[in-house]
TIZA-302256 format. One record per residue (C-alpha): z, y, x; residue in one letter. Coordinates in pm, whole numbers, padded with zeros to 5 digits, always signed. Layout:
BEGIN
ZYXa/...
***
This chain:
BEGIN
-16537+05613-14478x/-16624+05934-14289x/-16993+05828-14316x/-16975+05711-14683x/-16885+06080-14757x/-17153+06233-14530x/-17438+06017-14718x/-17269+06094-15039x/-17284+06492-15003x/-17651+06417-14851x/-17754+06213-15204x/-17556+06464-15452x/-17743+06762-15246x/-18084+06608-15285x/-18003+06542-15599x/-17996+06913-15729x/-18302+06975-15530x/-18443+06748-15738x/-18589+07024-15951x/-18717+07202-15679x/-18874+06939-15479x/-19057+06837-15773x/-19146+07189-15850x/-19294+07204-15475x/-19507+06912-15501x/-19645+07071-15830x/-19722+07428-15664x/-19906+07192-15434x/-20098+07086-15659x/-20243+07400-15796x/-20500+07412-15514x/-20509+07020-15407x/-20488+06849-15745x/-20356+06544-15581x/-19997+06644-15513x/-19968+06581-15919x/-20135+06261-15976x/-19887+05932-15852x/-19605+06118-15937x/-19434+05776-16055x/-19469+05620-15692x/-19281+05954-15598x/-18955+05845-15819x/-19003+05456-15634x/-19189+05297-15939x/-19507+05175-15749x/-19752+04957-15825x/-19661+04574-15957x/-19932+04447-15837x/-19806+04520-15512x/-19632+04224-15306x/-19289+04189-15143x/-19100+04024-14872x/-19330+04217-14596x/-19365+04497-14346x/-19363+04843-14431x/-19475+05084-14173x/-19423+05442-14276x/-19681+05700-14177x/-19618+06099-14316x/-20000+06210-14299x/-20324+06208-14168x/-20235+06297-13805x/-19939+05986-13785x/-20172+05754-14035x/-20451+05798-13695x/-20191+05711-13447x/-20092+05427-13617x/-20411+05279-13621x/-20408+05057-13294x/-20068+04925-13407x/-20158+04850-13732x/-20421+04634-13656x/-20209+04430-13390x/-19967+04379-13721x/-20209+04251-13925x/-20392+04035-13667x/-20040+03849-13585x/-19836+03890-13882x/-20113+03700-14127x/-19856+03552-14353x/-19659+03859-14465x/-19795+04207-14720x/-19815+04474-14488x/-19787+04782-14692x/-19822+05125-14563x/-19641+05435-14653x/-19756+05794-14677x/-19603+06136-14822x/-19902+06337-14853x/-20260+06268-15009x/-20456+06343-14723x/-20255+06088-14541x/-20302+05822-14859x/-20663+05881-14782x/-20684+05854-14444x/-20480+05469-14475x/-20764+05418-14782x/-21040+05499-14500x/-20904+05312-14207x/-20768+04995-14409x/-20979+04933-14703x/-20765+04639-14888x/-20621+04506-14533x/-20348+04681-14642x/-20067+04772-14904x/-20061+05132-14991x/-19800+05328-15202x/-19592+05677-15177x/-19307+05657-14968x/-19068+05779-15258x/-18824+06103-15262x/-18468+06028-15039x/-18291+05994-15403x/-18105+05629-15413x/-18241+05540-15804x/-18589+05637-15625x/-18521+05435-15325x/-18342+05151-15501x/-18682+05079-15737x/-18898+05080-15419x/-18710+04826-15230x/-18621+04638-15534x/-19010+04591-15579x/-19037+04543-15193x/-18759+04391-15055x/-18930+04430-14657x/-18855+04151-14431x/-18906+04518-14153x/-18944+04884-14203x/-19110+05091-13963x/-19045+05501-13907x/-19253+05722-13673x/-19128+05999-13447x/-18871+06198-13637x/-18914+06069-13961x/-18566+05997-14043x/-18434+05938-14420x/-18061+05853-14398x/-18038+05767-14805x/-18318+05472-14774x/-18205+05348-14417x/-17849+05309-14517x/-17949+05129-14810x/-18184+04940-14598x/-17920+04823-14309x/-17741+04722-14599x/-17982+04425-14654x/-18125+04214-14420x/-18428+04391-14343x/-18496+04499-13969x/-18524+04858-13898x/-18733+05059-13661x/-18805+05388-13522x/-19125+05368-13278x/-19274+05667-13074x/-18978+05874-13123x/-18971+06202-13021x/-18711+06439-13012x/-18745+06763-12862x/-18453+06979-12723x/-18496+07230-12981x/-18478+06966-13238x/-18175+06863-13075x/-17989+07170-13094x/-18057+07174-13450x/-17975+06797-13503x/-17651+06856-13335x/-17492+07053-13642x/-17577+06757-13891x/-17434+06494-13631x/-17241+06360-13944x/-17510+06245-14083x/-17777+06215-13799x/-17526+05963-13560x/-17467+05683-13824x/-17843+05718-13936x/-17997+05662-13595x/-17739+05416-13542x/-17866+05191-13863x/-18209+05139-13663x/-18201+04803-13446x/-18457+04928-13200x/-18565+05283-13095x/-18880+05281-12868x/-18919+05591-12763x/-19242+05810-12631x/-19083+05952-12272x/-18791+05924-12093x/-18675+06264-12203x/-18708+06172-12569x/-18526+05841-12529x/-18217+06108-12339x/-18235+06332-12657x/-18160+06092-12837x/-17907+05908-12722x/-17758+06277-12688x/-17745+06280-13067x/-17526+05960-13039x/-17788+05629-13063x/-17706+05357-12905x/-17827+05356-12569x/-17856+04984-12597x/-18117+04997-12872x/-18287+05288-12725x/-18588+05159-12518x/-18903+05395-12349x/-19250+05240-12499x/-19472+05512-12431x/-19684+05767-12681x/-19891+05538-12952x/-20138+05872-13030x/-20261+05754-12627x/-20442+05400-12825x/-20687+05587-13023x/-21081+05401-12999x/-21396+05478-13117x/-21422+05272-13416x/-21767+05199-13613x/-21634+05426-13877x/-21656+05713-13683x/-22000+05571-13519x/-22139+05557-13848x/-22004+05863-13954x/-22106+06080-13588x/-22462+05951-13697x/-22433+06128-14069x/-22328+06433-13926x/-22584+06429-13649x/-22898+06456-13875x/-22734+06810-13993x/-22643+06948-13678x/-22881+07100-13429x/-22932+06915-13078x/-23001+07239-12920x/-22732+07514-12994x/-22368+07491-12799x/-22105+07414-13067x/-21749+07546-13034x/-21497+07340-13290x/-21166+07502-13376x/-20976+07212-13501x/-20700+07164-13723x/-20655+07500-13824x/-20357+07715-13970x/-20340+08067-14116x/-20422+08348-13849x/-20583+08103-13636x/-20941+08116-13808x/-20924+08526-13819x/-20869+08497-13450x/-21140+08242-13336x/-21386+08452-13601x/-21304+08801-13363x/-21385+08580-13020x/-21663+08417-13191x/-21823+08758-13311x/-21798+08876-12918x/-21902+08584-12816x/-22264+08602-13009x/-22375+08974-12850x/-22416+08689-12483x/-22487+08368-12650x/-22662+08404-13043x/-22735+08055-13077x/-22354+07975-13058x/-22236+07795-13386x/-21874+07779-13496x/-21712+07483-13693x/-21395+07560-13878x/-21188+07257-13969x/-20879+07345-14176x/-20630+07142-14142x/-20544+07153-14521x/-20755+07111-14758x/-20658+07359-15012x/-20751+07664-14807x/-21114+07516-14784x/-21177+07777-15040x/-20998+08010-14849x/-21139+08010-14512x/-21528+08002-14671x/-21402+08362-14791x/-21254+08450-14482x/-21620+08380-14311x/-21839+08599-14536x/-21612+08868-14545x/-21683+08887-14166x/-22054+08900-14294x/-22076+08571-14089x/-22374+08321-14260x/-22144+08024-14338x/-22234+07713-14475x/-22003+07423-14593x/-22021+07032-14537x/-21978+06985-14853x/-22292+07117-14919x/-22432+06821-14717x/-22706+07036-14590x/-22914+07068-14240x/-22761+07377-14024x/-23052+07641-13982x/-23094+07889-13686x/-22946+08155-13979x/-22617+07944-13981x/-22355+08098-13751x/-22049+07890-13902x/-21996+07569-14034x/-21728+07493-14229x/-21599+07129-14246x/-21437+07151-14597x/-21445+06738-14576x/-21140+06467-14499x/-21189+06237-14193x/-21496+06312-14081x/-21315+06571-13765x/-21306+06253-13520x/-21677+06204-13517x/-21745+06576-13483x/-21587+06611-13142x/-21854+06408-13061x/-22148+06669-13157x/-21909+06957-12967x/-21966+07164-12641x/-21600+07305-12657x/-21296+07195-12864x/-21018+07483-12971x/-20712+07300-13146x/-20565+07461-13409x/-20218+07499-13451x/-20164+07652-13118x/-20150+07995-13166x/-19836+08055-13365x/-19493+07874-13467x/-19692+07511-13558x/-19633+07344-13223x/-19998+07279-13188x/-20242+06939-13269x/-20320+06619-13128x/-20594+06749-12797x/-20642+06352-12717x/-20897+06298-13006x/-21122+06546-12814x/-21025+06455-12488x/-21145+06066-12600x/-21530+06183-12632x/-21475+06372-12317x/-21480+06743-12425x/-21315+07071-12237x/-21016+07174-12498x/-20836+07462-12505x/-20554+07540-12696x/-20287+07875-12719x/-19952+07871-12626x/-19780+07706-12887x/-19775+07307-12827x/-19379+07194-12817x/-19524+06892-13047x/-19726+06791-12768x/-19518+06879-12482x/-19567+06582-12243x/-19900+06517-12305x/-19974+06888-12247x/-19802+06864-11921x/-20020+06547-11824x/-20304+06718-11937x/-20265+07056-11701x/-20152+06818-11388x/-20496+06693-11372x/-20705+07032-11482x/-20797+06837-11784x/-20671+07169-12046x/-20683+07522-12049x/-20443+07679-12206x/-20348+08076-12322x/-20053+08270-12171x/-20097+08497-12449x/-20268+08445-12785x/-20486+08708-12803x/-20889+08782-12868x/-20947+08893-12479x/-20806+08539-12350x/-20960+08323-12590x/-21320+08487-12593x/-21273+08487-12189x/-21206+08122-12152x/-21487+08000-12403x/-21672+08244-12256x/-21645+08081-11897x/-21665+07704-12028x/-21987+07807-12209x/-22169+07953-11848x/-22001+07656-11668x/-22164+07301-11840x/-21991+07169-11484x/-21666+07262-11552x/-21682+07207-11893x/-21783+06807-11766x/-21507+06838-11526x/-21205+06945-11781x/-21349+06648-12029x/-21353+06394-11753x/-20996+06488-11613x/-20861+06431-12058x/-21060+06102-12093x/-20906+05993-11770x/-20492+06048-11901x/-20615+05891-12223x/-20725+05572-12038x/-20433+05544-11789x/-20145+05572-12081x/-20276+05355-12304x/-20079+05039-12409x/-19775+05164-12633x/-19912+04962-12925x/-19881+04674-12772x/-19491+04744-12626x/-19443+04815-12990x/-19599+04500-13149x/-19381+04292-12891x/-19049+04451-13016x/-19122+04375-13367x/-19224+04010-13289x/-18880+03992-13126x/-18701+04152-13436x/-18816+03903-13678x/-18817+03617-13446x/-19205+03522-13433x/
***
């Protein structure tokens, strides 16, 4: 009873944010037209063309969509008989499962926590298994889900102590919740502790490792290192600040315009992590008088260029690949930092600030084997002073990339932990 009351203030509060969270996704949309198209799969009426009785593996956005990939294909490769659709919340993440899938897969809008918006999704759906990532926890659609016979799972959970904390004063509502999922696989022991603090059942909790560890080098981002190749010059160092946020391109621009009184054939690439301040940034560049040209352009980078601006979706991946140096993005304020082990697969020296409680064990395994540097204060003099070093030092910059390829390769294997508990869910 207790919890029919907690999930009934949760669905009456959503419900008069209704307004507002449509109001949000329409804001959105003033600068990334997206947000307003699909607003139907938004309310839970999705496509009819889509089939039922499968797997649905949520995904929030580009950065989970990637991480997913590895696991995704071990579904589909052993689950042949059954739709496997795939959820997203934001467009750049309905791209991303567009690029990496094709028509392998079902795609739709995971819909608003509202129970009419829930109800016509998994009336249309009716999944034999759903699948949430990390923290990704909506307590209207899993209660209505435990209510059928559909297997629930929460794979590479993670749950930081902060999070906790703040978990701790909705325990009415976060306890039952975790406690509708039959497994929990979590990404580290300390996750799998956090959680269980929060009340899940220790029984269903179970440590499976990180999944962002099985990334590859797919032919998509062969191909697509080879289109970006015949624009970029073979004989300038590049420094890529990745996955940027507001403040962080202002700061890298201030190290970067240091930077060129020692080394002038230094190029910059900028890749914003949304794609609505594209626009934004390109200002940003001129006003620092800085000759800036943009991907979408799709022209060749001249000895005049000084920053190149990768206003593009998916194409990030492949240019680690062209990079001396990789700054992520992120970092430097209250974000909690970006993913460093898509550099640290091609082998690159990454540095980041000091912000990275998203990434907190991997950071940890990164520094124990000199495979990151990383800021004690994010400022211009300690940024332009470690790029500054990696750029005189080719050997350490070998050295740092070598020491991230290596943690990448030795933790590896989560996907398939994952796949084995789902085969064991629905009894294959």
């Amino acid at each position: 009873m207790k919890y029919f009351l907690s999930l009934l203030i949760y669905r009456t509060l959503l419900f008069v944010l209704l307004p507002f969270l449509l109001l949000f996704l329409l804001i959105r949309s003033k600068n990334h037209p997206e947000y307003r198209q699909r607003l139907s799969e938004r309310l839970g009426i999705i496509p009819k063309n889509l089939q039922s009785n499968g797997i649905v593996i949520h995904a929030a956005s580009v950065g989970e969509v990637i991480a997913l990939k590895s696991f995704i294909d071990k579904v589909l490769s052993i689950f042949t008989h059954l739709p496997i659709t795939v959820t997203t919340f934001t467009p750049t993440g309905s791209e991303q499962v567009k690029k990496l899938f094709g028509d392998r897969v079902q795609h739709c809008y995971l819909p608003l926590d509202l129970f009419w918006c829930s109800a016509l999704f998994l009336k249309k759906l009716k999944p034999k298994a759903m699948i949430f990532m990390e923290t990704e926890l909506w307590p209207n659609i899993i209660a209505q889900l435990a209510d059928t016979e559909c297997k629930l799972m929460l794979i590479n959970g993670r749950l930081s102590e902060k999070s906790t904390k703040s978990y701790q004063k909705l325990l009415w509502l976060i306890k039952p919740t975790l406690n509708r999922f039959n497994k929990i696989l979590t990404q580290s022991s300390e996750n799998q502790t956090n959680f269980i603090a929060l009340g899940a059942d220790e029984n269903r909790c179970q440590l499976s490792g990180n999944l962002k560890f099985d990334i590859s080098i797919n032919q998509n981002i062969i191909d697509k290192e080879k289109e970006l190749k015949q624009l970029v010059p073979t004989n300038r160092p590049i420094w890529i600040l990745a996955s940027s946020h507001q403040g962080d391109e202002t700061l890298a621009l201030q190290v970067f315009i240091q930077l060129q009184q020692e080394f002038p054939e230094l190029l910059l690439v900028i890749a914003p992590r949304h794609p609505e301040r594209f626009e934004q940034i390109a200002k940003l560049c001129i006003e620092h008088d800085l000759n800036t040209l943009k991907r979408s352009e799709n022209a060749t980078i001249s000895a005049e260029h000084q920053v190149w601006l990768l206003d593009s979706l998916g194409e990030l991946m492949a240019a680690y690949s062209l990079s001396d140096i990789v700054t992520m993005g992120g970092s430097f304020s209250n974000i909690g930092g970006h993913n460093p082990l898509e550099p640290a697969l091609f082998k690159k020296p990454i540095i980041v600030g000091t912000d990275m409680k998203n990434f907190t064990e991997i950071q940890q395994q990164l520094e124990q084997v000199n495979g990151i540097e990383q800021l004690t204060v994010n400022n211009v003099e300690q940024l332009t002073k470690k790029v500054k070093s990696l750029l005189l030092d080719q050997t350490q910059q070998k050295l740092l990339g070598e020491n991230a390829y290596r943690v990448v390769q030795s933790n590896q294997g989560a996907s398939e932990r994952t796949l084995q508990q789902l085969i064991k869910l629905l009894e294959v």
